[in-house]
C-alpha positions in Angstrom: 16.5 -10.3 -3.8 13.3 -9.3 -5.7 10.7 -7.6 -4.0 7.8 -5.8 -5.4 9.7 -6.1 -8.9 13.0 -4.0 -7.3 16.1 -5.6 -6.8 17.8 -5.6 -4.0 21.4 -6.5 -3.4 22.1 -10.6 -2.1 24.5 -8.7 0.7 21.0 -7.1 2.4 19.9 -10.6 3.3 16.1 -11.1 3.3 15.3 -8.1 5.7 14.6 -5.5 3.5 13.8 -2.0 5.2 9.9 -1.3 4.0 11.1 2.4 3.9 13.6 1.2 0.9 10.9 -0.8 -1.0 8.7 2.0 -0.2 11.3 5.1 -1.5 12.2 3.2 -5.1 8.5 2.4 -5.1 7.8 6.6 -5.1 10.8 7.2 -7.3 9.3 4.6 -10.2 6.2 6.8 -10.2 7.6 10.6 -9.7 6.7 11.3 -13.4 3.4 9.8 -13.2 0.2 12.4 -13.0 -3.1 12.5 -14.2 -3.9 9.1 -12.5 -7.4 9.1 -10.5 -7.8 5.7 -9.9 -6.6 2.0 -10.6 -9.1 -0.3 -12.3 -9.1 -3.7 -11.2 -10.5 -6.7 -12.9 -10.5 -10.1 -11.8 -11.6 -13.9 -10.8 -11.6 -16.9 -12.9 -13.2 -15.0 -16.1 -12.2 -11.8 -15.1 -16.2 -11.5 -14.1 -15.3 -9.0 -11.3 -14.9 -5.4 -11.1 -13.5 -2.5 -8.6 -12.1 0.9 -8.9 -10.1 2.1 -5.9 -9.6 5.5 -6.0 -6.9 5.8 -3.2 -3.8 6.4 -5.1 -2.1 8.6 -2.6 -2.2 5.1 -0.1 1.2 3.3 -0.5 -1.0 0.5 -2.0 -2.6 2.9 -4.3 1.3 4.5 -5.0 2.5 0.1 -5.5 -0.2 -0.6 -8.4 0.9 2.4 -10.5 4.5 1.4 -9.9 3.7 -1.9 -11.2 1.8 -0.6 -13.8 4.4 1.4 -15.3 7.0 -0.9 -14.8 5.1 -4.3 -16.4 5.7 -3.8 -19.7 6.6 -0.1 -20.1 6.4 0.2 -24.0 2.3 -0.5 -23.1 1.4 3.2 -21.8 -2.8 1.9 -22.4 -5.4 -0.7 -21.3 -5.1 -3.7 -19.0 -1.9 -5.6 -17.6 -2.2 -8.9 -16.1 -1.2 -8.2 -12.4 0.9 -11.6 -11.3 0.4 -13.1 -7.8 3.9 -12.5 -6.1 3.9 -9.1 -6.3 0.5 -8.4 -5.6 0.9 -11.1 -2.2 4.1 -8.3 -1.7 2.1 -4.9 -2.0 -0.7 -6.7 0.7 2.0 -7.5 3.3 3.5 -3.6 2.7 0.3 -2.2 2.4 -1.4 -3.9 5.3 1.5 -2.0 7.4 0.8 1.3 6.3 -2.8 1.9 4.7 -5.2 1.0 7.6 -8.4 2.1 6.0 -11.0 -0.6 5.9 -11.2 -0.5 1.5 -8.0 -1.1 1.6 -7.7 -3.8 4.0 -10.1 -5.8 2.2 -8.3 -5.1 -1.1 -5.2 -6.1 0.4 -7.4 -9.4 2.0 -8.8 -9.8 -1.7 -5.0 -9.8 -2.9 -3.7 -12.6 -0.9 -6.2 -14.7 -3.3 -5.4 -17.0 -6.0 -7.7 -14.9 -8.2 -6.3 -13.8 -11.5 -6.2 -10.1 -11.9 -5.7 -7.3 -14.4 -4.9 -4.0 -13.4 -5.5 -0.4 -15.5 -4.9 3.0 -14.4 -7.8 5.4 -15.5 
């Protein structure tokens, strides 16, 4: 089982423990510093923008573990950010991060909205 781009072995079943999505989520991103905030682009055209500067939220922590693992040789610019995963941080996120920008980023999520993510 894939969740959130981690595998998981077939003998867990499909109940997964959030706190073991959640601790190889934190281990993906240990090395990471410098990050202030995740740059998100999106819509049909890619005519929308956002910055969300909560990267210490476990939705904040999820996009920079995404980022880093999609395509690791790209350490710059823009990744395309695919729908299962990002319909996978909501429901994990929606748990945890109860601020109201969040919410509505994890609401904006469950769209079929394409999206491009960058950390800056």
């Amino acid at each position: 089982m894939f969740i959130m781009g981690f595998h998981f072995p077939a003998s867990m079943g499909n109940q997964i423990d959030d706190n073991l999505v959640i601790e190889k989520m934190e281990d993906t991103i240990k090395d990471v510093s410098g990050v202030k905030a995740i740059k998100l682009t999106y819509g049909k055209q890619f005519e929308n923008e956002m910055v969300y500067e909560k990267t210490d939220t476990v939705l904040g922590k999820a996009l920079i573990s995404y980022y880093t693992m999609q395509d690791p040789e790209q350490k710059e610019g823009s990744k395309y950010f695919i729908y299962t995963n990002r319909y996978q941080m909501s429901e994990l996120a929606k748990k945890y991060d109860k601020d109201p920008e969040t919410q509505a980023l994890c609401s904006l999520f469950n769209g079929m909205d394409m999206f491009k993510l960058e950390l800056v």
